[in-house]
N, C-alpha and C positions, 0 to 999 in steps of 0.2 A: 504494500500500500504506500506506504513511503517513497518509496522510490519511483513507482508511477507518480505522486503527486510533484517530483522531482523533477522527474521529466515533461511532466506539465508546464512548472513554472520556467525549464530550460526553453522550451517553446516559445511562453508568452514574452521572453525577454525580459532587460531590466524595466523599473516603471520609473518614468519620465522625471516624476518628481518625488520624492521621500518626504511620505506626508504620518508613515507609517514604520517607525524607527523601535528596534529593540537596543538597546542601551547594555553591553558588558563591561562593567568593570565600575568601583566604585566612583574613583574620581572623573571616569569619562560622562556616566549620571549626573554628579553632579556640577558640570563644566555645561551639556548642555542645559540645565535647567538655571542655572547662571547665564546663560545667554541669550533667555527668553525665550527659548523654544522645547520647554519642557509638554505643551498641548502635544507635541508631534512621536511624543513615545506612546507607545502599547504594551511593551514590555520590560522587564529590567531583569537582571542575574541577582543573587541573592546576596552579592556582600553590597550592593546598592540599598543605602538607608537610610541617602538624607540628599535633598531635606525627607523632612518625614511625610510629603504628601504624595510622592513616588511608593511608598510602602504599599499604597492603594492598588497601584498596576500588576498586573502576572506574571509569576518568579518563575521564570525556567529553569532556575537551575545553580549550581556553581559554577564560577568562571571558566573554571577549567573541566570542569567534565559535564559538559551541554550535550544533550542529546538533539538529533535535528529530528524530530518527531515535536519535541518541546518546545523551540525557536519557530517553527512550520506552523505551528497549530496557532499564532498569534499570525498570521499570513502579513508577514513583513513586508516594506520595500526596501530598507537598508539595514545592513547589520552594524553599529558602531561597536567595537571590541578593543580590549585594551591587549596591548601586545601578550603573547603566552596563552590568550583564551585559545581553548580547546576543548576536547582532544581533536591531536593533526585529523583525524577522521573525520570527524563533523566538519570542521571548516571544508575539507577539501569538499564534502557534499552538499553545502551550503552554497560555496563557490562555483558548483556546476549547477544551482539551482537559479544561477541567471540574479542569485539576491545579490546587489553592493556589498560588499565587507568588508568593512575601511579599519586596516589595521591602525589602534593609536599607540606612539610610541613611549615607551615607559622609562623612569629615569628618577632620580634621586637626591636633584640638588633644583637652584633658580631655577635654569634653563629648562628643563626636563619639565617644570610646571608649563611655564610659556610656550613649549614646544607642545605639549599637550590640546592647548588650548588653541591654539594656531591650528590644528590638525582638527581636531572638531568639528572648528568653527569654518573650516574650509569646506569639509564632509557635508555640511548643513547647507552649506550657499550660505552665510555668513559673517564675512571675512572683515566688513570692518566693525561688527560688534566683539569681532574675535578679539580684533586690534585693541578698542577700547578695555576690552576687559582683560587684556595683557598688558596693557600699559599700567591699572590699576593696579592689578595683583605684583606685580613686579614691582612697583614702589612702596608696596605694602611691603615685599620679602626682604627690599632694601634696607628696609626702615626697622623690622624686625631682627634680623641679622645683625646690621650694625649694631642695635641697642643688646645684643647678645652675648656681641664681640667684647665689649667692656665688662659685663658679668664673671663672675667665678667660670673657669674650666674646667668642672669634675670630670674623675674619668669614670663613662657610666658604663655596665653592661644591661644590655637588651636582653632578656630571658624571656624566651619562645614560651616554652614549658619545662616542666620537670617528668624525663619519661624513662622510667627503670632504674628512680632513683639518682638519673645524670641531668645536668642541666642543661639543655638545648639553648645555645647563644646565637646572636647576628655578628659574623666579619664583617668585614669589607663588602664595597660593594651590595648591599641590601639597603631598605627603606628604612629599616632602624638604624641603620649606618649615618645615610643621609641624614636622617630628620636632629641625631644627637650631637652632629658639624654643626650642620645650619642653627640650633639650639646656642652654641658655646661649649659643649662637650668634647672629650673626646674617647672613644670607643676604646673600650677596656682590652677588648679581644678583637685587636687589627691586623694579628697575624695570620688569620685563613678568610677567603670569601667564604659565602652564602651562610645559609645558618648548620653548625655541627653541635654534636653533644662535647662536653668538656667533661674531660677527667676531674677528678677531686682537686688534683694537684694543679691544673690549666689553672681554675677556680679563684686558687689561692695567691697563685702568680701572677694572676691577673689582676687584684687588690681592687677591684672598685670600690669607689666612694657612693655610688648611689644606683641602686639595682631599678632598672626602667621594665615595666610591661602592658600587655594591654589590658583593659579591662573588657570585658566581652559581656554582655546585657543577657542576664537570669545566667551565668555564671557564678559558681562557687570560689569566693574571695580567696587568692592564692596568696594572699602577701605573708600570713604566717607561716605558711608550707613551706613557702620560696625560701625566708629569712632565719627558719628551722633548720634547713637546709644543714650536713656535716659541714661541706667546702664553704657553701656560704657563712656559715658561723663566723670563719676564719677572717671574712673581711671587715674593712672599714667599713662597709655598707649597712651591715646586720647590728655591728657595734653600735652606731647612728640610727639604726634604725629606719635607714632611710633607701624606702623603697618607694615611687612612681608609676602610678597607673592613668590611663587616658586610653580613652574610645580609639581602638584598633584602627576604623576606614578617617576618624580624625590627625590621627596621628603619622597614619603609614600611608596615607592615601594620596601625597602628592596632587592633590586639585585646586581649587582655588580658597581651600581657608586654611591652608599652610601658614600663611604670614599667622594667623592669629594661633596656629599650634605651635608657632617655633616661639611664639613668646609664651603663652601658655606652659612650656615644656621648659622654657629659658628659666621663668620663675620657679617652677617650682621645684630645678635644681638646682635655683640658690635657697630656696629655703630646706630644702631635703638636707642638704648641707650647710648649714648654718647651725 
C-alpha cells in the first residue's frame, strides 16, 4: 500500500507551492514559527515542543527513526528536516515520492544558528524575513556571549545519563559542547568527540566545577543520583553541590532562543559556582 501510494505521489510531481509542511527537528519548528509561517505546518516530529501551540499538530515520530507510512499519512508538500533525520531509508522513499526534503544544516556555535535560519527561510520562499530575523538573533548571541565572556569560566561537564552505573558525557564537537563555549564555560571532557561513557577514573581527572544536564518534562529528578555518583563524589562539583538542569530542545536546540539560553546557562554557572 505504501508504496503504490508512493508511486502515486512520484506521478503527481512536486506541488507548486508548500502550503503543507511537516517540520523535523526541534529548532527547525521553531525557526519556522519565528518567521511567521507556522499556519503552513501539519505536522511536526516529537522533540518539536515549542512554542507550545505546535504540541496541537501530529507527531510522527522521532527524528531519527520516521516511518514514511507516518510523514505520508499527513499528505505533505514539503519535508523541512534537520540534518541526521532518518532513517537513510525513509528519506530515500520520501525522496522518490516527488515530496521536497530540504535538508537543514546542523551546527553548534553563532553561525550554525544563522545558517539555520537562512536555510529555512529560503525553503519557505522567505528570504528577507529570514534576513530580519538573523540579523536579530545574531545580535542577541552577540550580546549574550560577550556578557558571558567577562563571567567566571567553570569547567563544566554535560552528563547524558548514568547507564550501568558509568557516566555518559559530551566531547567535542556536540551541542552541549557548543552551548557550554558560547555560555563562558569550558568543557571538562574535550579530549574525545561525541558523547562516550567515562570511567570512574576519566571522572575524576576531569575535576568539574559544575555538572550541567537536561531536565526532561514528567522525568525523575536525577540530580541526587548524578551527585551520588562514586566518581562524581570525587569532584568539585558534588562538593559545591553544584549541578544545572535546563529544558533539553532549550538548551541543545541551536534555534533562535539560544541568545536567551546562553545567558540563562551563563548565570546560573556563576551562581552554581559561587
Amino acid at each position: 500500500m505504501i508504496r503504490a501510494l508512493l508511486a502515486t505521489l512520484v506521478l503527481a510531481g512536486p506541488a507548486l507551492a508548500a502550503d503543507r509542511i511537516v517540520s523535523v527537528g526541534g529548532a527547525v519548528t521553531e525557526i519556522v514559527v519565528a518567521l511567521g509561517e507556522g499556519e503552513r505546518l501539519v505536522a511536526r516530529d516529537t522533540t518539536s515542543t515549542f512554542p507550545p501551540a505546535v504540541r496541537e499538530l501530529p507527531d510522527i515520530g522521532y527524528a531519527r527513526r520516521l516511518s514514511p507510512e507516518g510523514v505520508l499519512s499527513v499528505d505533505p508538500d514539503m519535508i523541512l528536516a534537520e540534518d541526521g533525520a532518518g532513517p537513510p531509508e525513509t528519506v530515500d522513499l520520501l525522496r522518490a515520492a516527488a515530496i521536497p526534503f530540504v535538508e537543514v544544516p546542523d551546527g553548534h556555535d553563532r553561525n550554525a544558528v544563522l545558517a539555520k535560519i537562512a536555510a529555512v527561510a529560503a525553503a519557505l520562499g522567505v528570504p528577507d524575513k529570514g534576513a530580519a530575523l538573523a540579523a536579530d538573533v545574531g545580535a542577541a548571541l552577540d550580546a549574550a556571549t560577550g556578557q558571558a565572556a567577562r563571567g567566571p569560566h567553570p569547567r563544566v561537564m554535560f552528563v547524558m545519563s548514568v547507564q550501568g552505573g558509568r557516566i555518559l558525557a559530551a566531547g567535542r564537537n556536540t551541542a552541549a559542547d557548543g552551548i557550554i563555549r558560547l555560555a563562558g564555560g569550558e568543557n571538562a571532557v574535550a579530549e574525545f568527540e561525541g558523547y562516550k561513557p567515562l570511567t570512574d577514573e576519566a571522572v575524576t581527572r576531569a575535576a568539574p566545577e559544575v555538572i550541567l544536564m537536561m531536565a526532561r518534562e514528567g522525568a525523575e529528578d536525577m540530580s541526587d543520583q548524578v551527585l551520588s555518583h562514586p566518581a562524581i563524589r570525587t569532584t568539585p562539583a558534588a562538593v559545591a553541590r553544584a549541578l544545572v538542569q535546563m529544558d533539553g530542545l532549550y538548551l541543545l536546540g541551536f534555534g533562535p532562543r539560544t541568545a536567551q539560553a546562553v545567558r540563562d546557562l551563563s548565570d546560573a554557572l556563576a551562581r552554581a559556582g559561587s
